[in-house]
C-alpha positions in Angstrom: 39.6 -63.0 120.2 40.6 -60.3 117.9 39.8 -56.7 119.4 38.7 -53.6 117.2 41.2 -50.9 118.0 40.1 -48.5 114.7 39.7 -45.4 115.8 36.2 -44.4 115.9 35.2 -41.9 113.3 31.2 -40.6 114.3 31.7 -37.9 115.7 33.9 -36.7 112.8 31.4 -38.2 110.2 29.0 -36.1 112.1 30.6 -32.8 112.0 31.4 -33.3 108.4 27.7 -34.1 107.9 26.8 -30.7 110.2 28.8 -29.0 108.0 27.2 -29.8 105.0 23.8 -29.6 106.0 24.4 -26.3 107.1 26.0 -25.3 103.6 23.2 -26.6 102.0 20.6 -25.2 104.2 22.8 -21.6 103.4 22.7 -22.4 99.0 18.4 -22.7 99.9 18.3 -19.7 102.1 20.4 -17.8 99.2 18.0 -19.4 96.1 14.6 -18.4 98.1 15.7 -15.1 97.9 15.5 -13.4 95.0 18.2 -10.7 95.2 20.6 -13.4 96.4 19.1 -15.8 92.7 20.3 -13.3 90.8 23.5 -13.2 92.2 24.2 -16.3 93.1 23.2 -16.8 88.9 25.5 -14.3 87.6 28.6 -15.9 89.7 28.0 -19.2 88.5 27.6 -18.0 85.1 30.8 -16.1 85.3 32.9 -18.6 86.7 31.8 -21.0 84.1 32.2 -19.1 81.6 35.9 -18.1 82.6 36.3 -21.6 83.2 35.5 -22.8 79.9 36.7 -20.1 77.9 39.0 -22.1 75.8 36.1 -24.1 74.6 33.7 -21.6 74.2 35.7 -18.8 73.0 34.9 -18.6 68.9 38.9 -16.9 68.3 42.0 -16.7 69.5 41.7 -13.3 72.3 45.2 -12.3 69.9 44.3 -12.9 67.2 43.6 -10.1 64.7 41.7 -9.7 61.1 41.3 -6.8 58.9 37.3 -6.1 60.4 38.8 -3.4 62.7 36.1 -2.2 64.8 33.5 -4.6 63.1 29.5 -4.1 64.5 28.4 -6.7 66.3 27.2 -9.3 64.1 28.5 -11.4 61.1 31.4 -13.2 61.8 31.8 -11.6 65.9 29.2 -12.0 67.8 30.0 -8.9 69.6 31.9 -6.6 67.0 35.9 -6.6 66.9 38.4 -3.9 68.3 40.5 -1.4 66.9 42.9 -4.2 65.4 40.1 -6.7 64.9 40.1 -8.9 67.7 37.1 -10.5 69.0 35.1 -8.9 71.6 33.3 -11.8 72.9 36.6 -14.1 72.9 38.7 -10.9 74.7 35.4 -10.7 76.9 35.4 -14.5 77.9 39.3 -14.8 78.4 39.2 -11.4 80.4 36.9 -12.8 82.8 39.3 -15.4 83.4 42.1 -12.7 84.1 39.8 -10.7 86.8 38.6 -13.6 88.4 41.7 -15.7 89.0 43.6 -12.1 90.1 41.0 -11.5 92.7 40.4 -14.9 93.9 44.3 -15.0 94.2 43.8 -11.6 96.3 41.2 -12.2 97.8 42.2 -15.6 99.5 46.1 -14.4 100.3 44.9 -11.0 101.9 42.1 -13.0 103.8 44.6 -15.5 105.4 47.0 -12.9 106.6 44.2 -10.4 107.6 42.3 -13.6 109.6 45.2 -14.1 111.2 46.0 -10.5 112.3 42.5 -10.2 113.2 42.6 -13.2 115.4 46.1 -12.2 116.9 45.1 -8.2 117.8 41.5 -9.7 118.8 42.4 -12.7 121.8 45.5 -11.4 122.6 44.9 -7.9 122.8 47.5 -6.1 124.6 51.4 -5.2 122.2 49.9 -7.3 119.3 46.9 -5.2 119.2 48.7 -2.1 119.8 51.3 -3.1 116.6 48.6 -4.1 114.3 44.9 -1.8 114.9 46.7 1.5 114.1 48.7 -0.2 111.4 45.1 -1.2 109.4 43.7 2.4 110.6 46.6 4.1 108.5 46.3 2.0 105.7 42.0 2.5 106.3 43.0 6.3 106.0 43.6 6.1 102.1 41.0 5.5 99.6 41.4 1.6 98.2 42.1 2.8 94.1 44.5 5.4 95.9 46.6 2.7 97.8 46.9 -0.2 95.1 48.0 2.9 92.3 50.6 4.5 95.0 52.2 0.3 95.2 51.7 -0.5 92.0 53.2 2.8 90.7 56.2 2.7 93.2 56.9 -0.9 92.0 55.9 -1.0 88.0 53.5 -2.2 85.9 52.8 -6.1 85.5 50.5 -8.8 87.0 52.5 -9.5 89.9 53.4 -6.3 91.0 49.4 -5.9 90.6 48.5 -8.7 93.5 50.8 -7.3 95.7 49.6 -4.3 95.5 45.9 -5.6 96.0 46.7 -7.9 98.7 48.5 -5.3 100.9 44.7 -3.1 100.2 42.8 -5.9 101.3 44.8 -7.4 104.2 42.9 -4.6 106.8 39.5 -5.4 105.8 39.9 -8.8 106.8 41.7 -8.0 109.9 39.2 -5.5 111.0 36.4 -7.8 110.9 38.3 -10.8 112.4 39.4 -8.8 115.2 36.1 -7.4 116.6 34.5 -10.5 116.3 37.3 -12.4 118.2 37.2 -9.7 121.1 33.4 -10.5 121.6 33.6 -14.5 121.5 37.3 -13.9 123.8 34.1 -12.5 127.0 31.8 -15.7 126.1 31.9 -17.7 129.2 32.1 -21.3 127.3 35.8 -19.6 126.0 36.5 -18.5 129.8 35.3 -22.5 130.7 38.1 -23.3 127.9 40.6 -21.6 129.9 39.5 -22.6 133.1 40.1 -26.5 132.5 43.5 -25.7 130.4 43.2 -25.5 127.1 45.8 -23.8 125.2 45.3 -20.8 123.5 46.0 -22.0 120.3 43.0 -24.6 120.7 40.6 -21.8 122.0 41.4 -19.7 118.9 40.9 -22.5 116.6 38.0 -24.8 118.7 35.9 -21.4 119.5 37.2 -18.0 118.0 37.6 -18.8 114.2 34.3 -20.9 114.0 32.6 -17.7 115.1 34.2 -15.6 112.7 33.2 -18.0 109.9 30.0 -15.8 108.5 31.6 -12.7 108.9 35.1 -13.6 106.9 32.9 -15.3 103.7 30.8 -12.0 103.6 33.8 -9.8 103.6 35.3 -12.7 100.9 32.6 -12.2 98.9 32.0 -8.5 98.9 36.0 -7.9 98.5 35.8 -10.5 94.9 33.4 -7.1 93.6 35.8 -5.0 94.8 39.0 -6.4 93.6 37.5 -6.9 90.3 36.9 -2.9 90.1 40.1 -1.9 91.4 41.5 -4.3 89.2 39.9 -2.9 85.9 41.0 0.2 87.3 44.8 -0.1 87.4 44.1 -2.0 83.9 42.6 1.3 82.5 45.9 3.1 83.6 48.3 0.9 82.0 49.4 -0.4 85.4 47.6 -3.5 85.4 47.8 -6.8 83.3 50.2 -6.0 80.5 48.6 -6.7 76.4 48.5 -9.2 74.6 46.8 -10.9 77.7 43.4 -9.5 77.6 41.4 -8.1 80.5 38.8 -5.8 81.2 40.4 -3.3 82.1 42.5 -2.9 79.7 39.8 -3.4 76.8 37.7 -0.6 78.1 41.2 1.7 78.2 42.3 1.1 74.4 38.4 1.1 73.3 38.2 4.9 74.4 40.4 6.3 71.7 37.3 4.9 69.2 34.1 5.7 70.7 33.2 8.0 67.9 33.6 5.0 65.3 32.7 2.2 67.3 31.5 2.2 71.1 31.3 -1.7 70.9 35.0 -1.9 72.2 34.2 0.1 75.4 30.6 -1.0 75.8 31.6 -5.0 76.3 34.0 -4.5 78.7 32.2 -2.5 80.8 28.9 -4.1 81.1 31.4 -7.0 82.2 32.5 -5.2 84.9 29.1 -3.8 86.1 27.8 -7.3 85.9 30.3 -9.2 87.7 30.9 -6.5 90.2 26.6 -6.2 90.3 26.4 -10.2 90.9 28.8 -10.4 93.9 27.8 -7.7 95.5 24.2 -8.8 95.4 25.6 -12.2 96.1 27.4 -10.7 99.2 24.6 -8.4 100.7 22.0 -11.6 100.9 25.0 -13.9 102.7 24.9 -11.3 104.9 21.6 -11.7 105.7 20.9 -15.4 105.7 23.9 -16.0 107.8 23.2 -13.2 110.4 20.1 -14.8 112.3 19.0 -11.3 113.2 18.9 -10.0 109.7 17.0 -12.9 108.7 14.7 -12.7 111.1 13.9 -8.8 109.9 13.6 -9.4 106.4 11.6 -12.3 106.7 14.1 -15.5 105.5 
């Protein structure tokens, strides 16, 4: 008689379907709202469009013609710049530049600040006192501020650029982690944990990070917005992605110097901005809401 010794793999299937559900359930939550549509519209719009750039883009971003600061119309869509590029190909290939910056920021400064945030938060004690004032100093300096001073110090160019961003966003994360670990650390099924021996690295990872799931994807998504700003920012200045790579920033920047013959150059680039910075924010605000059961309960999700 042959015996069945394969592991059996319910109750994972299970969590894995939990998990889903509840994603699901999240995406309905979001679409029934209509501040969180819009948002959650824009995003997807954005993304694709940055993701498919290479086949929707009608010209090379570089490439330039002798219909310097062309209306919009005719042969661009969306007018040309001051050496007659494209403004919807710069535009499309731009967004590709902002979003895989922050999304590179973004997730590296979320890991370490998660981490911090769990260490300072359930172990309290010469952790804590090492890394809460650390985050309160860098807190003390305005975000812009902080990611110029770095970037200055250490020269223009895109990877001097997510250094800079991922040392600014680093406290946010660890901020938010660490408050919510130091309430779940006083929950009694966490003091049960303990009480039958389980190691703190399995209460931090079976209890404390679970619970800090909604607040770290709010603070993800609200800290996309503002990377993207800050980004354009330091591309204005000259200290962000170096030309011929196009990006927002740096579009809006070199379209200044023409507004009184064309305003097209400075007007694409910046409704850009204000709608990809407008669409997570909005995007961010309502998973706030759905995922905080008290919130939702208020404003009637």
């Amino acid at each position: 008689m042959v015996t069945d010794t394969a592991p059996d793999r319910r109750p994972a299937e299970a969590a894995s379907t939990r998990k889903t559900s509840r994603s699901l359930e999240v995406l309905r939550l979001i679409w029934r709202d209509r501040v969180g549509a819009i948002g959650l519209v824009i995003v997807v719009l954005m993304v694709a469009a940055a993701a498919l750039a290479p086949l929707i883009a009608p010209y090379d971003p570089t490439a330039m013609s002798n219909q310097r600061l062309a209306a919009p119309g005719g042969d661009f869509l969306l007018g040309a710049d001051e050496a007659g590029r494209d403004l919807l190909s710069r535009a499309l290939y731009g967004a590709r530049t902002s979003l895989a910056v922050s999304l590179i920021v973004v997730t590296c400064a979320g890991a370490i600040g998660v981490l911090l945030g769990l260490l300072a938060g359930f172990y309290r004690g010469f952790l804590d006192a090492i890394i809460t004032p650390a985050t309160d100093i860098m807190f003390a300096f305005p975000t812009l501020l902080l990611a110029l001073a770095v970037v200055a110090a250490r020269g223009p160019g895109t990877e001097n650029l997510i250094l800079a961003l991922i040392l600014v966003f680093i406290p946010s994360f660890a901020r938010v982690v660490r408050g919510t670990a130091m309430s779940v650390r006083r929950e009694p099924y966490v003091e049960s944990g303990q009480a039958v021996g389980l190691t703190n690295t399995r209460l931090i990872f079976k209890y404390i990070l679970p619970n800090s799931v909604a607040p770290i994807a709010v603070q993800f998504t609200t800290s996309l917005a503002t990377a993207i700003l800050v980004e354009a920012s330091l591309g204005y200045l000259g200290l962000g992605v170096q030309p011929p790579q196009p990006s927002w920033g740096s579009m809006l920047s070199s379209g200044k110097a023409f507004m009184e013959m064309s305003i097209w150059p400075s007007v694409v680039p910046g409704v850009c901005i204000m709608i990809a910075v407008l669409g997570f924010n909005l995007l961010g605000d309502t998973l706030r809401d759905v995922l905080d059961p008290r919130l939702r309960g208020r404003s009637g999700r």
